[in-house]
N, C-alpha and C positions, 0 to 999 in steps of 0.2 A: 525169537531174536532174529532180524533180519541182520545176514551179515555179509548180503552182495557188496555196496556201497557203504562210504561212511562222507559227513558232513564235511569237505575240505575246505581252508581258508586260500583268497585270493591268491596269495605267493605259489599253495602247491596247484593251484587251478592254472596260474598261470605257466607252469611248467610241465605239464601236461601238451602243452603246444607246438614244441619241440619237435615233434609228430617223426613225417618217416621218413624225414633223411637225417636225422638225427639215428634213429635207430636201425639205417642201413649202414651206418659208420660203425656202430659196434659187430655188426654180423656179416661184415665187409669178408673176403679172402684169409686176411689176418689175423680175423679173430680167432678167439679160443673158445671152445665149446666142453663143458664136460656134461656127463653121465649125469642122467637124471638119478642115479643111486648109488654114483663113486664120485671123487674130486679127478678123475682120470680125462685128459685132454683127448678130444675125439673131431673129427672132420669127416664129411661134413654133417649138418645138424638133421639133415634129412633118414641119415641112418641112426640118428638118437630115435626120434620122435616120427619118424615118420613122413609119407610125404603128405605135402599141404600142411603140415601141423606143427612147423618150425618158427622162426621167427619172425617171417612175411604174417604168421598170423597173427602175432601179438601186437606186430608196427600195423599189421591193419583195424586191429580193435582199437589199441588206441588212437587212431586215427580217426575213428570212425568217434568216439566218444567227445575227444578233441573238438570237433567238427558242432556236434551238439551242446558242448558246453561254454561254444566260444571262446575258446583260450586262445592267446595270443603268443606269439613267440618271446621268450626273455632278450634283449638284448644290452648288452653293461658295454656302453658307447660304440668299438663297432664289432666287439666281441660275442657272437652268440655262444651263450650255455647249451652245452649238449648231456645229454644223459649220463655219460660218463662223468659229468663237473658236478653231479647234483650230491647234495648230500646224502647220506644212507635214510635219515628222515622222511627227507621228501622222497626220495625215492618207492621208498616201502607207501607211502599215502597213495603214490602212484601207483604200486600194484594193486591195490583195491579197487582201480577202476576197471581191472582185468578181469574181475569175478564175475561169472558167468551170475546174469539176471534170474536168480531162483533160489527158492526158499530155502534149500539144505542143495551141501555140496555133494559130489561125490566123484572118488580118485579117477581120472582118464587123464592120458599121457598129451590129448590132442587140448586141453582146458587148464588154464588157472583155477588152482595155485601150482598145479604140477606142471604146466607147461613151462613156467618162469623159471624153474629150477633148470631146464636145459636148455639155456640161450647161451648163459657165458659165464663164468667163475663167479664173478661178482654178484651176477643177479642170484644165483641160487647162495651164495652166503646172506645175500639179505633178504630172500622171500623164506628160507628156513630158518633164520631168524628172526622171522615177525609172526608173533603168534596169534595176530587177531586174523592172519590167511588160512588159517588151521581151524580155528572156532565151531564151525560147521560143518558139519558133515553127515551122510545118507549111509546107514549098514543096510546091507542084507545078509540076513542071518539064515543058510542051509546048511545042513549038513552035509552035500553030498562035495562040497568045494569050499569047507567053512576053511580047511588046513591050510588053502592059498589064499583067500580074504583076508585071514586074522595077521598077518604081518604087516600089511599093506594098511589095514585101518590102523593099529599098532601104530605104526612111524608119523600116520597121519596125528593122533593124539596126541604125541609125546610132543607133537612142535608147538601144541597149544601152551605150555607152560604156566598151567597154572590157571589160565585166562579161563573165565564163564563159557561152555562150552552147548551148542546146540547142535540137540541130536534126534535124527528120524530113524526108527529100526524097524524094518519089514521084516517078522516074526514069524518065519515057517520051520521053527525047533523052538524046544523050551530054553528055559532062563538058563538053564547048566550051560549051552555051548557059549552062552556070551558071559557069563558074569564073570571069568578069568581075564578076560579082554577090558570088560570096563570096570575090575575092582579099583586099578590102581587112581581111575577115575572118577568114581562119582561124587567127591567133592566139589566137583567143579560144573556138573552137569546142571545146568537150571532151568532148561527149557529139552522137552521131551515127549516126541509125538510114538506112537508106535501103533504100528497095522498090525493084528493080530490075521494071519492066513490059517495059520494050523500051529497050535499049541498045547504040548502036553502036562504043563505045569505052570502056576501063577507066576506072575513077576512080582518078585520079590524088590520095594522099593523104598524101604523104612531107612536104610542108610544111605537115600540120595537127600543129603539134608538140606543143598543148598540148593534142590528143584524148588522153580517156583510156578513153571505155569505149563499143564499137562493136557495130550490131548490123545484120545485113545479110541480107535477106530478098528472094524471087522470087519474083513473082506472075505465072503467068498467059506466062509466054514463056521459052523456053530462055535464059538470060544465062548458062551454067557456061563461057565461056569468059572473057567480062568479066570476072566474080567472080574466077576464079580469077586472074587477072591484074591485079585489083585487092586481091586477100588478099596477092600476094607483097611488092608495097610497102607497108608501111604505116609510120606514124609512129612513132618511137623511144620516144616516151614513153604508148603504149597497152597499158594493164593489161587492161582487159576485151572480150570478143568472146563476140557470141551469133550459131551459123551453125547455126540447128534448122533451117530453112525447106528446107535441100539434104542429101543425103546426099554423105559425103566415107568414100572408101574409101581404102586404103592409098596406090596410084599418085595420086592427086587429090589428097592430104595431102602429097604429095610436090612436085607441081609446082606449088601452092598456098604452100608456108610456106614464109615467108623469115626474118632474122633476129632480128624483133620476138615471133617467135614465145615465142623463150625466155626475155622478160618479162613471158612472160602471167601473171596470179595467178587470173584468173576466164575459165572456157572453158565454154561450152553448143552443144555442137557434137551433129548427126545421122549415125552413123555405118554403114556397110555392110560388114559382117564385123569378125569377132571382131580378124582382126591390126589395125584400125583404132585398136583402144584401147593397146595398149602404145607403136603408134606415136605415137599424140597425147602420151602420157607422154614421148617421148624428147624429142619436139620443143618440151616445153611444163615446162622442168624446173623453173620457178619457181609451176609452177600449184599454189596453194589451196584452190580451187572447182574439181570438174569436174560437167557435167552431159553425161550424154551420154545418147542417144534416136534410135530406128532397127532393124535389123535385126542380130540375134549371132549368125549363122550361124557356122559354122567354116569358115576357109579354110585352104590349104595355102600358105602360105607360110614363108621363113627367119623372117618376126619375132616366131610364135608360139613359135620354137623358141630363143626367148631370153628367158630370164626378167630383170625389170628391177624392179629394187629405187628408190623414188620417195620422199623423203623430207618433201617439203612439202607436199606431198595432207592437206586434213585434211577434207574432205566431199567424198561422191561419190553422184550422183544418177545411178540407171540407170532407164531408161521405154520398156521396148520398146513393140513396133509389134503387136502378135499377144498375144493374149490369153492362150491356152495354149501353152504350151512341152513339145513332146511325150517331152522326157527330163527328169528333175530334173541330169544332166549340164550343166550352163550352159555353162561352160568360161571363162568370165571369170575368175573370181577365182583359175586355176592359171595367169592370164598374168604376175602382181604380187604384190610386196610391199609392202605401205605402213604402217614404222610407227608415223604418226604419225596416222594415220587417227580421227578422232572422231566420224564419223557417215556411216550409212548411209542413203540412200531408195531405194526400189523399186520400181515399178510397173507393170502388164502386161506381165511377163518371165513368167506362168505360173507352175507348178510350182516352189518354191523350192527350188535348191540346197544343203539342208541340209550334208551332206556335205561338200564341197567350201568351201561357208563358212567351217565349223568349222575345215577343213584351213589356211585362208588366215589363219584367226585367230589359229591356234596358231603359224603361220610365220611373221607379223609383228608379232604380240607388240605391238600397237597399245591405247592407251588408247581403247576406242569408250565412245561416252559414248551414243549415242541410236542407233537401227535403228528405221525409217519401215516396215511393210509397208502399204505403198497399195492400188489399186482392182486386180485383177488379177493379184493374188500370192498363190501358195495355201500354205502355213506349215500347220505343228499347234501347237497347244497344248503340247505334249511337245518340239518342239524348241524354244521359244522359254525353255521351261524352263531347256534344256542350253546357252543362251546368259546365261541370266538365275544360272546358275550361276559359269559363267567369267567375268564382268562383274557382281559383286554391286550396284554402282551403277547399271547397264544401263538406261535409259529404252527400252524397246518401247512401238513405237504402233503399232496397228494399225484398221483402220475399222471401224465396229459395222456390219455387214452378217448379216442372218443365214443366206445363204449361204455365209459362211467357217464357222460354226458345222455347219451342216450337212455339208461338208466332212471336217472333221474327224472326222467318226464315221461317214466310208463305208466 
């Protein structure tokens, strides 16, 4: 859930314009100032927050934004609105355009939404009570400073009230030091990334019922026993899962998925031999989206020797690991049939499988609507032709590189 910016309509665009002598009226001499963690009247704002991290910085973000989004000044005949006239509605629309540009928040005194809480009485009653400024948020979970984090993320939570909450936690303790912090939360949590660094026990995620789209990544320490003991439970209602950061080969897909598997619609998983891929199909029979990225060697096992027909596949992104592919033999696409398929991407798999393509396409009899040749994928002009035949509406894209050019007429 991105939750820098939100969608605003013209009236609060156009209030936004207001700019900064509007908001040196409120942070004038006379104003009032409180505590970013009392209602207590303080002067001046430089000893709240800091120097440079007062209100000059937030009159100059919005300024700065102002400026890119062309807003104009309000004026109601020869009365200009100033920030203090604005409703508490439009007001709060307006602190959203404070949130710093990045995926998950996280608390500092000198950035919105914490910065807003110490300009002036008013702004902190209506930035802590707007719960979509709270929604987002970045833990770090240590133990050797978890006792002064855990209040602070605390307060952070409580202001979401209820609202759909997105969250990144960089995992260097197990699940016990946080699950008292986010019990009173996880009904609300629905988007949830986590770095595993070093972990002594699974994440426990069967009672985050209302996650819906998961991504889980290791950095820097072996966790593939955690993980994988943390992928087999997971919540009932989780559509999405991104697992590029590990490779997952057939047995590890095995002792790994459990029964949430087969409501995935979106999978970006890293896979290690070919029988990985029919196997994530079996076990993923609701998937829409697949992305898959790694090594396609061939193995010998039974599940290449099962062809499997997949009916709700409708994009498939492949990105190997290696540059060149020393046979244009791939062997992927004689593992499936998919005919509902509309789009292809491809990237660093080498030498394109023409052949073999053509052969899958003619099998599954699929409406493709688009084929991606990415950085790494060497195609000619002549087969994309004999695609461009079978699919008269066919969008091919491929990169303007003039190495593919050259290529072609060696």
């Amino acid at each position: 859930m991105q939750a820098c910016n939100s969608n605003v309509n013209p009236s609060i665009s156009a209030a936004i314009g207001e700019g900064q002598n509007t908001l040196d009226t409120i942070t004038g001499e006379n104003s009032d100032f409180c505590s970013p963690t009392t209602d207590k009247l303080e002067k001046p704002v430089n000893a709240i927050v800091g120097e440079g991290s007062g209100p000059e910085a937030v009159s100059n973000d919005i300024g700065y934004r102002q400026q890119d989004g062309k807003a104009h000044f309000i004026q109601s005949n020869t009365v200009r609105t100033t920030i203090h006239d604005l409703p508490t509605e439009i007001l709060s629309e307006v602190f959203l355009y404070c949130l710093p540009q990045c995926e998950y928040l996280f608390p500092a005194s000198g950035l919105a939404p914490i910065l807003l809480t110490t300009i002036c009485r008013r702004w902190r009653q209506v930035a802590v009570g707007f719960p979509r400024l709270w929604c987002n948020l970045q833990l770090n979970i240590k133990k050797d400073d978890w006792q002064r984090r855990s209040p602070c993320y605390n307060t952070w939570l409580s202001r979401s009230r209820g609202c759909p909450l997105s969250l990144r936690l960089n995992c260097h303790t197990d699940w016990s030091e946080l699950q008292p912090l986010l019990q009173p939360y996880l009904q609300q949590i629905s988007s949830l990334r986590i770095e595993f660094f070093a972990c002594d026990g699974p994440f426990i995620m069967e009672n985050f019922h209302r996650l819906n789209t998961l991504t889980i990544r290791q950095s820097a320490f072996d966790c593939a026993r955690v993980i994988n003991r943390t992928l087999s439970k997971l919540p009932a209602n989780l559509r999405s899962i991104t697992l590029t950061d590990m490779m997952f080969n057939r047995e590890r897909l095995n002792l790994c998925a459990g029964p949430t598997w087969a409501h995935l619609t979106h999978v970006k998983i890293a896979i290690n031999g070919l029988d990985a891929f029919p196997r994530i199909l079996r076990l993923c029979p609701s998937v829409t989206f697949l992305m898959i990225t790694g090594m396609f060697h061939l193995t010998t096992t039974a599940e290449l020797e099962l062809a499997i027909t997949h009916t709700n596949l409708h994009t498939l992104h492949i990105a190997g690991y290696l540059v060149f592919n020393p046979t244009d033999n791939f062997g992927l696409f004689n593992l499936v049939t998919l005919p509902n398929l509309r789009e292809v991407k491809t990237d660093h798999i080498g030498t394109w499988p023409h052949e073999e393509f053509k052969a899958f396409l003619t099998r599954s009899k699929c409406p493709l609507e688009k084929l991606i040749f990415d950085d790494g994928v060497f195609s000619t002009h002549q087969q994309r032709e004999e695609y461009a035949t079978l699919f008269p509406s066919l969008k091919i894209i491929t990169p303007k590189k003039d190495w593919r050019a050259l290529f072609e007429y060696m």
